[in-house]
TORNU-312367 format. One record per atom (N, C-alpha, C): x, y, z. Coordinates in steps of 0.05 Angstrom, whole numbers, padded with zeros to 5 digits, always signed. Example, Ala and Ser with C-alpha at 12.3 -4.5 7.8 and 13.67 -1.06 7.14 Angstrom:
// TORNU-312367
+00264-00114+00156 +00246-00090+00156 +00264-00066+00156 +00257-00045+00142 +00273-00021+00143 +00258+00001+00157 
END
This chain:
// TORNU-312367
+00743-02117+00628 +00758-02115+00653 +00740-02104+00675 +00737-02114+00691 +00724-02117+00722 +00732-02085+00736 +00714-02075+00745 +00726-02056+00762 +00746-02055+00792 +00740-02085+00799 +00770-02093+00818 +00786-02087+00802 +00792-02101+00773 +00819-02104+00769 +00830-02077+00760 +00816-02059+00754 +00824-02036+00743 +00844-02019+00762 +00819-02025+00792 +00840-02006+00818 +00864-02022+00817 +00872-02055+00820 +00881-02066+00828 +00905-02058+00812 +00907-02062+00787 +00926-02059+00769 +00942-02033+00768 +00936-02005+00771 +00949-01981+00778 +00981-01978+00808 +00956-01999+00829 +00966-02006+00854 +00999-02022+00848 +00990-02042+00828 +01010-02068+00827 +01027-02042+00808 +01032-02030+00785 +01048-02011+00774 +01068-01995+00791 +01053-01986+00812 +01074-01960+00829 +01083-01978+00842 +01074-02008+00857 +01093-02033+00875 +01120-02034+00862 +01106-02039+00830 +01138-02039+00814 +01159-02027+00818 +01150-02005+00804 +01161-01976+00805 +01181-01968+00835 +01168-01976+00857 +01177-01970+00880 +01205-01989+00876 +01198-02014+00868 +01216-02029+00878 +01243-02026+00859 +01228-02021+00835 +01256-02008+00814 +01274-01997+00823 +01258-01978+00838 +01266-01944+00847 +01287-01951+00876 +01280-01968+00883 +01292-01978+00919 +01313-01991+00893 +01310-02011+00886 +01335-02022+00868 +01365-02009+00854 +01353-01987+00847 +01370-01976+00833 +01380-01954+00847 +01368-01950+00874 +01384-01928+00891 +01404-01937+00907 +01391-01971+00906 +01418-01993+00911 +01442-01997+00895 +01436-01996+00876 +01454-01997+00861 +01479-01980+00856 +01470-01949+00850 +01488-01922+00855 +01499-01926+00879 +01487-01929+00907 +01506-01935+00923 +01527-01944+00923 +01519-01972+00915 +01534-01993+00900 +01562-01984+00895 +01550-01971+00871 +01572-01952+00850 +01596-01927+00860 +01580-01913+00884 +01587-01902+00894 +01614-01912+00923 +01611-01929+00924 +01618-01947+00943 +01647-01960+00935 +01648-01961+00901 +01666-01975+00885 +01693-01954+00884 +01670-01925+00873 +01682-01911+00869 +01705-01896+00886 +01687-01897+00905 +01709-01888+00937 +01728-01907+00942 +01732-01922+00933 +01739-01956+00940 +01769-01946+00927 +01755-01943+00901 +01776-01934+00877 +01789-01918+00882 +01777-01889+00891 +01792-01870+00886 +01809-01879+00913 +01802-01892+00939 +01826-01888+00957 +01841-01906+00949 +01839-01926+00937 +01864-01948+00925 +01887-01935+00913 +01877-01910+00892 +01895-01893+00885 +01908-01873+00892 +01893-01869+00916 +01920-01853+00934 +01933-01863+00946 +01934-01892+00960 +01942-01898+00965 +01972-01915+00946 +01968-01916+00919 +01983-01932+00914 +02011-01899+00897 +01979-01878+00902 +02004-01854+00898 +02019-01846+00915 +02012-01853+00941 +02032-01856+00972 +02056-01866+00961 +02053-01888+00961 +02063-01913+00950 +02088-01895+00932 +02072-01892+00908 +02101-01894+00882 +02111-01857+00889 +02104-01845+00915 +02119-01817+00916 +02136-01824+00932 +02136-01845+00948 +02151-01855+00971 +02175-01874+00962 +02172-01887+00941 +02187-01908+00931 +02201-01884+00899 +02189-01873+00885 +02205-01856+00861 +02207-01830+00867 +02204-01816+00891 +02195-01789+00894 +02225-01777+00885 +02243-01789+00895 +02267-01782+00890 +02282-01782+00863 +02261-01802+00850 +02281-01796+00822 +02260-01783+00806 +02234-01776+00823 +02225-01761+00809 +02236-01718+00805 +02238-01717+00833 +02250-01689+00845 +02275-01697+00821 +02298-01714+00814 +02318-01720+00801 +02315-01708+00780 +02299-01717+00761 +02299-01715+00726 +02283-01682+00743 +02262-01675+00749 +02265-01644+00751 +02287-01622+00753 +02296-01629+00769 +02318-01609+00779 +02342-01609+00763 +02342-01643+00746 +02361-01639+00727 +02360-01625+00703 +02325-01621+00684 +02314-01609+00672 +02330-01574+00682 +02314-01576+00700 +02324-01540+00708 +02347-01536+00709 +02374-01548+00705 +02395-01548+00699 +02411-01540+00683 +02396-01563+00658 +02409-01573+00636 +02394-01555+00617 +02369-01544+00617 +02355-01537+00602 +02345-01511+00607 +02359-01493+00603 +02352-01462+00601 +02344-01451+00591 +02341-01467+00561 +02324-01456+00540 +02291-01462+00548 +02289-01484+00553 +02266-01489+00567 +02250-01479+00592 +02279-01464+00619 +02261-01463+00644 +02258-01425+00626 +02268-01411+00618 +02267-01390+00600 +02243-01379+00592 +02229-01399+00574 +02206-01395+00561 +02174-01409+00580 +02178-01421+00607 +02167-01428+00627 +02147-01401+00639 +02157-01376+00643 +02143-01355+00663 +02139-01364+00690 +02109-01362+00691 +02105-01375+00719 +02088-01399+00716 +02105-01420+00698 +02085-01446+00706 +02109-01463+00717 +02095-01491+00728 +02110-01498+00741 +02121-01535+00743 +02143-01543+00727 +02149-01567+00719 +02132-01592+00740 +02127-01611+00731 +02113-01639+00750 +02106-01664+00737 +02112-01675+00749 +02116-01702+00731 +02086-01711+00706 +02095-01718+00681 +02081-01733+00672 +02075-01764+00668 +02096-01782+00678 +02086-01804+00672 +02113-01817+00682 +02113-01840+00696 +02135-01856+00709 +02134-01885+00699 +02159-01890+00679 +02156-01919+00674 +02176-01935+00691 +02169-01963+00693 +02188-01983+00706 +02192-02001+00686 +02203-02028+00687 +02205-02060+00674 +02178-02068+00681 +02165-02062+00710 +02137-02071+00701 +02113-02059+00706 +02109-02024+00711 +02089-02018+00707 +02093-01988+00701 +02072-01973+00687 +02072-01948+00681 +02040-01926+00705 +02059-01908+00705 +02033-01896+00718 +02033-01857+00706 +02004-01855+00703 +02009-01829+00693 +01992-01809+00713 +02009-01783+00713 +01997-01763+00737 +01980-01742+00731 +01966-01742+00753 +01939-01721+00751 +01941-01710+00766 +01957-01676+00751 +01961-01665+00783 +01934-01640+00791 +01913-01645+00774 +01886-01640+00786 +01879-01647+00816 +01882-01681+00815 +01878-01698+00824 +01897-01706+00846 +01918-01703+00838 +01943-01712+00854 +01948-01737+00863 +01946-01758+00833 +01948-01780+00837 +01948-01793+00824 +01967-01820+00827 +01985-01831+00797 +01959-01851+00780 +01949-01851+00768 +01931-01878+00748 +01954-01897+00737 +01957-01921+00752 +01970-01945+00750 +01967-01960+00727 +01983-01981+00713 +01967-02001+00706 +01999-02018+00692 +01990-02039+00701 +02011-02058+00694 +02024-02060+00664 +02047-02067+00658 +02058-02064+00638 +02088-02074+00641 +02089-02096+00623 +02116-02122+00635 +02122-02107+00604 +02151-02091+00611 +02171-02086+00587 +02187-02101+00579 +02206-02115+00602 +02223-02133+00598 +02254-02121+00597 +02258-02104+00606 +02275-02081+00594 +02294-02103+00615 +02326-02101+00605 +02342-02128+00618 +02356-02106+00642 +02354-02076+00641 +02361-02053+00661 +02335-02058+00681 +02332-02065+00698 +02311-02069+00720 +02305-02041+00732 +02339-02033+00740 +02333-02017+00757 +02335-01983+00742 +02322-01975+00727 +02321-01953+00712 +02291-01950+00708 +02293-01925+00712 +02255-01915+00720 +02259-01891+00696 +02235-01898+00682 +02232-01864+00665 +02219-01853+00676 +02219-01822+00676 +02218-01805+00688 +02205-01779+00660 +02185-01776+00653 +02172-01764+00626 +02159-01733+00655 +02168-01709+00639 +02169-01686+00653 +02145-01659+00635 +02129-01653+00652 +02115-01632+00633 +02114-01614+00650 +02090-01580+00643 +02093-01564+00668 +02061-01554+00658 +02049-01545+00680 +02026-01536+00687 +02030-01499+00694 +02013-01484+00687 +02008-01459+00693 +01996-01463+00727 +01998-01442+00741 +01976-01443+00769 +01954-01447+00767 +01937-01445+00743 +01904-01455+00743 +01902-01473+00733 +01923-01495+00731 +01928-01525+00720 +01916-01525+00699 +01927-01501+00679 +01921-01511+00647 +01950-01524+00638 +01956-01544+00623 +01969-01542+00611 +01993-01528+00593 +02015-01522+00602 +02024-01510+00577 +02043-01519+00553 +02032-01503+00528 +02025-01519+00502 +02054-01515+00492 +02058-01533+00474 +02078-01534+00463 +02107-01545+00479 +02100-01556+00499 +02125-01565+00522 +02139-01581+00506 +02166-01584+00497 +02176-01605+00494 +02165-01635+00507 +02166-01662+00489 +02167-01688+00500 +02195-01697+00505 +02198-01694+00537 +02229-01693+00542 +02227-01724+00566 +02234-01744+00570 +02233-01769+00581 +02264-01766+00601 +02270-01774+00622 +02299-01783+00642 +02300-01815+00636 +02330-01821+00644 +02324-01849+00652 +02343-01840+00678 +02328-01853+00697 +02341-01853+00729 +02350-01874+00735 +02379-01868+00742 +02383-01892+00760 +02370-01904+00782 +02351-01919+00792 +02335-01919+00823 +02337-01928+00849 +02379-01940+00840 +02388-01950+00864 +02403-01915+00883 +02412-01914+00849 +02433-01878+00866 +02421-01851+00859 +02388-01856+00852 +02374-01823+00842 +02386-01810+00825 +02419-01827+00805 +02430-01802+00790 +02414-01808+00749 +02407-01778+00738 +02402-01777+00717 +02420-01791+00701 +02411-01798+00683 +02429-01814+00667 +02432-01801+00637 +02414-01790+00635 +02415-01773+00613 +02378-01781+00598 +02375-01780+00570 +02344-01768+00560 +02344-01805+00551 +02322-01811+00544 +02304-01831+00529 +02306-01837+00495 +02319-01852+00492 +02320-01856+00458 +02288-01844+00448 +02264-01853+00460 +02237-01826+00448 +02236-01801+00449 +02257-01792+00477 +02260-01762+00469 +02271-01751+00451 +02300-01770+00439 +02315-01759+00426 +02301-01762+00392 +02289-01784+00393 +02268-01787+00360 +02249-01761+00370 +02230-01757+00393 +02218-01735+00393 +02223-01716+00376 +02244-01703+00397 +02273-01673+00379 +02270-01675+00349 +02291-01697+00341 +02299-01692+00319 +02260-01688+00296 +02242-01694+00302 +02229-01699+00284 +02205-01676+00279 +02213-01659+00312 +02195-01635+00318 +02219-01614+00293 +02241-01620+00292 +02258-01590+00286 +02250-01602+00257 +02248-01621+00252 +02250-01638+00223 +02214-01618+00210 +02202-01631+00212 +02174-01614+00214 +02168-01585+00210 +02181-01565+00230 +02187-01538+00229 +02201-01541+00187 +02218-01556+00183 +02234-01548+00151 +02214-01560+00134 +02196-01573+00131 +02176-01593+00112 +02164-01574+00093 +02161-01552+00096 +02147-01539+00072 +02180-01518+00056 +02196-01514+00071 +02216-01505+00060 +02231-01530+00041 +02226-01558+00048 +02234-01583+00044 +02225-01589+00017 +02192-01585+00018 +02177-01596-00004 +02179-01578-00023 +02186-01553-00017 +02187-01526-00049 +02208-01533-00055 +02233-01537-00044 +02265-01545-00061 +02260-01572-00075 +02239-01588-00066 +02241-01608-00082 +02218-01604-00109 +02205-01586-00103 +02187-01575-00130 +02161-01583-00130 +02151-01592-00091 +02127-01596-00098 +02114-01571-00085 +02094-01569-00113 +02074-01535-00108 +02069-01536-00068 +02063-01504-00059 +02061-01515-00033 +02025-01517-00037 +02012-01506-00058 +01984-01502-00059 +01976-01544-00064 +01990-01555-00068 +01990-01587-00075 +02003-01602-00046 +01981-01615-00036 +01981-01625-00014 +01993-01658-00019 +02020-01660-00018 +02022-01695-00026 +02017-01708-00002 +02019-01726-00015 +02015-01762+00000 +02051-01765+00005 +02047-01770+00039 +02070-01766+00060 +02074-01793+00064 +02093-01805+00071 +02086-01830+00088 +02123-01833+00110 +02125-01846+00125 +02153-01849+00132 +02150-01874+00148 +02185-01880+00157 +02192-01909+00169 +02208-01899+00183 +02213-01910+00210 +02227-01907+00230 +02263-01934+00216 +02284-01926+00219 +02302-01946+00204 +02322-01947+00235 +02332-01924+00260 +02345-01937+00275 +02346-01915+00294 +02362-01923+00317 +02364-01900+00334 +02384-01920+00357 +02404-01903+00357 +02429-01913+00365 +02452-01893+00387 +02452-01902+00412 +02464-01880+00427 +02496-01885+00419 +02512-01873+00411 +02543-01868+00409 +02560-01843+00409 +02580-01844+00420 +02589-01818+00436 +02583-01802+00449 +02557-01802+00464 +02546-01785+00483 +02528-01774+00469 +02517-01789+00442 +02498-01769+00427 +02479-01805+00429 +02444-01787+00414 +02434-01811+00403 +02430-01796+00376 +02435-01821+00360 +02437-01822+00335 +02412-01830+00319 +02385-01813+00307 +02359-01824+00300 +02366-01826+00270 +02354-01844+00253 +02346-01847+00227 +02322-01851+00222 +02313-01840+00210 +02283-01837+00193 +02284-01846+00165 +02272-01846+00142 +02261-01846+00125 +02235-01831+00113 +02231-01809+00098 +02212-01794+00091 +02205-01798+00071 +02181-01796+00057 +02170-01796+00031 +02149-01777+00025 +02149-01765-00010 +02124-01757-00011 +02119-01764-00037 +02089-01755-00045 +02084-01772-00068 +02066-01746-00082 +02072-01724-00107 +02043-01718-00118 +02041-01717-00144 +02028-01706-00161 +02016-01710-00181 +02045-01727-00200 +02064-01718-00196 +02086-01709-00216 +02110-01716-00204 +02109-01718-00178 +02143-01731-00157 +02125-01744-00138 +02146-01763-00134 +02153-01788-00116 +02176-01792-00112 +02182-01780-00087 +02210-01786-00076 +02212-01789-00043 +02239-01797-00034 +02244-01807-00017 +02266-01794-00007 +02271-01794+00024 +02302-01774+00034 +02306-01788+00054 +02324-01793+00066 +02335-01796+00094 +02337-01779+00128 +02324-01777+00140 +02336-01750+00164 +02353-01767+00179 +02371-01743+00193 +02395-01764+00195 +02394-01742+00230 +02382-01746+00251 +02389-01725+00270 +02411-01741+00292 +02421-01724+00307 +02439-01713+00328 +02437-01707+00357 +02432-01719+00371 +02414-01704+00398 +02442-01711+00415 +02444-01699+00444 +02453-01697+00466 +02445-01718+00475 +02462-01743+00486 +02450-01765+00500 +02447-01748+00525 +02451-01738+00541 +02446-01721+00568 +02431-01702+00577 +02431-01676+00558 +02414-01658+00558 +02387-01659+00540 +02376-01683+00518 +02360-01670+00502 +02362-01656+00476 +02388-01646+00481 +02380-01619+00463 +02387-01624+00427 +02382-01617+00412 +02385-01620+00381 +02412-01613+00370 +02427-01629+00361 +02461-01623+00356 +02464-01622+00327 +02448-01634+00311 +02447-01638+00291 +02429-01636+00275 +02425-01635+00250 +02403-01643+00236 +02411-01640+00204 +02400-01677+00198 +02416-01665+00167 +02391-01682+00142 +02384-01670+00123 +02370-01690+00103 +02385-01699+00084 +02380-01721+00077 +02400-01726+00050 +02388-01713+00025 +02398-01729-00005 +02390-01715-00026 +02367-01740-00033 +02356-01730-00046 +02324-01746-00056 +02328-01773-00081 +02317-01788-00068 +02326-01818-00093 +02283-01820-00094 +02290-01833-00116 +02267-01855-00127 +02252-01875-00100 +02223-01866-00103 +02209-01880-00076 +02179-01869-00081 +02161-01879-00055 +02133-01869-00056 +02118-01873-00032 +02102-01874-00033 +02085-01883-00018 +02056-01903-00026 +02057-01914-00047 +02040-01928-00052 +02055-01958-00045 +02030-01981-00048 +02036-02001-00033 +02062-02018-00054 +02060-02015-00086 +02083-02016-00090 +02115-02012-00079 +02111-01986-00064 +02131-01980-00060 +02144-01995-00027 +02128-01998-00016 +02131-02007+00013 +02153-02030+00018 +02158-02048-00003 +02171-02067+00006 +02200-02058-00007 +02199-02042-00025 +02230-02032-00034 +02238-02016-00010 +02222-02000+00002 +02233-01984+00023 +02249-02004+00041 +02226-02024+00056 +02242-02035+00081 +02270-02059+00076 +02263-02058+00043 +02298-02074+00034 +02320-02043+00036 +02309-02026+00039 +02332-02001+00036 +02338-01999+00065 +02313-01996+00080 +02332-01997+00110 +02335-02029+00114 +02330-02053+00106 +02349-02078+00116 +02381-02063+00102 +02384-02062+00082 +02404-02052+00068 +02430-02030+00084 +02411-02013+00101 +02441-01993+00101 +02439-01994+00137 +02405-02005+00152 +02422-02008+00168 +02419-02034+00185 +02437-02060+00175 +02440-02082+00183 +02442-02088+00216 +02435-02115+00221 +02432-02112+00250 +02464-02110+00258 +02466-02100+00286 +02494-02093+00300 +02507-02077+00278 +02502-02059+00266 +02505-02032+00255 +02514-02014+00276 +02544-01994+00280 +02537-01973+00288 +02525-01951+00276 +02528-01931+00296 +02511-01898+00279 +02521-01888+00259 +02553-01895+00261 +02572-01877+00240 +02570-01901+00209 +02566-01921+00210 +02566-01942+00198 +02536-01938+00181 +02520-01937+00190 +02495-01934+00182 +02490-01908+00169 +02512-01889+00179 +02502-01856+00165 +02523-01862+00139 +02547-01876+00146 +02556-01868+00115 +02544-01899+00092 +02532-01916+00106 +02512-01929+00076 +02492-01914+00075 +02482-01894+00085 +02456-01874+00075 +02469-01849+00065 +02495-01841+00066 +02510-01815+00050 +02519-01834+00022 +02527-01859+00026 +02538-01878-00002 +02511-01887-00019 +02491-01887-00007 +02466-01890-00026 +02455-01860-00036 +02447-01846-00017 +02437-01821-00028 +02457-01797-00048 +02480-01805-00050 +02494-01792-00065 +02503-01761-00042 +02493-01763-00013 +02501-01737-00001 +02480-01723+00008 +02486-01696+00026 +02464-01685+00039 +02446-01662+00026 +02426-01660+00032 +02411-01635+00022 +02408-01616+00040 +02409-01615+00063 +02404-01600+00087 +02429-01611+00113 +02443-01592+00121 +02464-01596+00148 +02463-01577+00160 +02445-01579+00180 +02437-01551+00192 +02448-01562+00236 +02470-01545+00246 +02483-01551+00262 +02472-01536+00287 +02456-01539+00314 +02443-01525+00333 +02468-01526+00350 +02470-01494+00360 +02491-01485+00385 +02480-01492+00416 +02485-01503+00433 +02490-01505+00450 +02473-01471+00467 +02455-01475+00489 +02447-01459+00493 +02457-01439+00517 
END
């Protein structure tokens, strides 16, 4: 190599380099440019959905602080704000860091158009989270802002958080060691609003060295307030959780609860199969 080319070649390296360097400062711009783009699209479209749901958002709050004393009670000083607003066709969830909704389309189909959920959590003043909040959902009316009462997911929520709290008192009456960790599995079988209640059915299983069995939860919720009215397990039949077992299960819920089933219809073919309850444990009104 020539001693021209030697200078020459160092020269042509940093040309590169420069031009990378100019490139890619283009680029972050770029990026930066998107980003602002973005973030005001989203305030703006949080203009938007405070201006168009603000009202049934303030709604399911104020109805919360109402209905729910047990809840604003154990609150202190944090302070309720929306978590998440569904429609028939889009969902948006809130950042109240941020103070502003993250959109994104979502065709439900729901044949109620005009009913907005309304999903409620609460923040401390230094916007931590606080833990353990109930998952409590509204459905709003969005022509007249009036509550309508909680979300068939709130009411499965409930029943399955109080259900949970009894699982190790559950699994020693049925005789499994608590030092023996079984194999769990469950099936969702219905959930049905009637008489001002919603009506959830589950299916539970566990499986260990020595039992394999199966139970029913049978809960109770407040179609209005949320709150837990009931809660009952049945008595334990023959079941598992291995892949054997999977297809006898979902002939047991085709079985007890047939389509156009009501609640009361469906609880007594799961009291006429299970032989009756193991647990009926009744929550007061707060």
């Amino acid at each position: 190599m020539n001693d021209e080319l030697k200078t020459v070649i160092p020269v042509i390296i940093i040309l590169i380099l420069i031009v990378q360097l100019v490139h890619l400062n283009l680029e972050i711009d770029g990026l930066k440019k998107d980003v602002e783009r973005l973030k005001k699209q989203q305030e703006q479209c949080s203009l938007i959905i405070w201006s168009e749901y603000g009202r049934d958002i303030g709604a399911a709050i104020g109805y919360l602080q109402k209905t729910r004393p047990d809840i604003m009670k154990e609150l202190g000083n944090a302070s309720l704000t929306v978590e998440s607003i569904s429609t028939w066709s889009f969902e948006a969830s809130y950042d109240p860091r941020e103070g502003v909704f993250w959109v994104w389309r979502d065709i439900h189909g729901w044949a109620e158009r005009d009913i907005v959920y309304v999903q409620i959590t609460a923040y401390y003043p230094n916007s931590t989270r606080v833990r353990d909040f109930p998952w409590i959902r509204y459905r709003v009316n969005h022509t007249t802002g009036e509550v309508i009462g909680v979300s068939s997911e709130t009411a499965q929520m409930t029943v399955m958080r109080a259900y949970y709290r009894l699982y190790r008192n559950l699994t020693a009456l049925l005789g499994i060691p608590s030092n023996n960790t079984p194999r769990a599995c469950g099936n969702y079988v219905a959930i049905l609003p009637e008489n001002g209640s919603w009506f959830d059915f589950e299916i539970e299983c566990a499986s260990s060295e020595n039992i394999s069995l199966c139970w029913f939860i049978i809960g109770e919720v407040d179609e209005k307030t949320g709150m837990l009215k009931r809660l009952e397990v049945t008595k334990p039949f023959k079941g598992g959780c291995e892949e054997e077992d999977e297809l006898r299960t979902l002939d047991i819920i085709e079985k007890v609860a047939p389509f156009n089933a009501t609640a009361q219809e469906i609880k007594q073919s799961i009291l006429n199969m299970t032989g009756g309850l193991m647990f009926n444990l009744t929550f007061p009104s707060p």
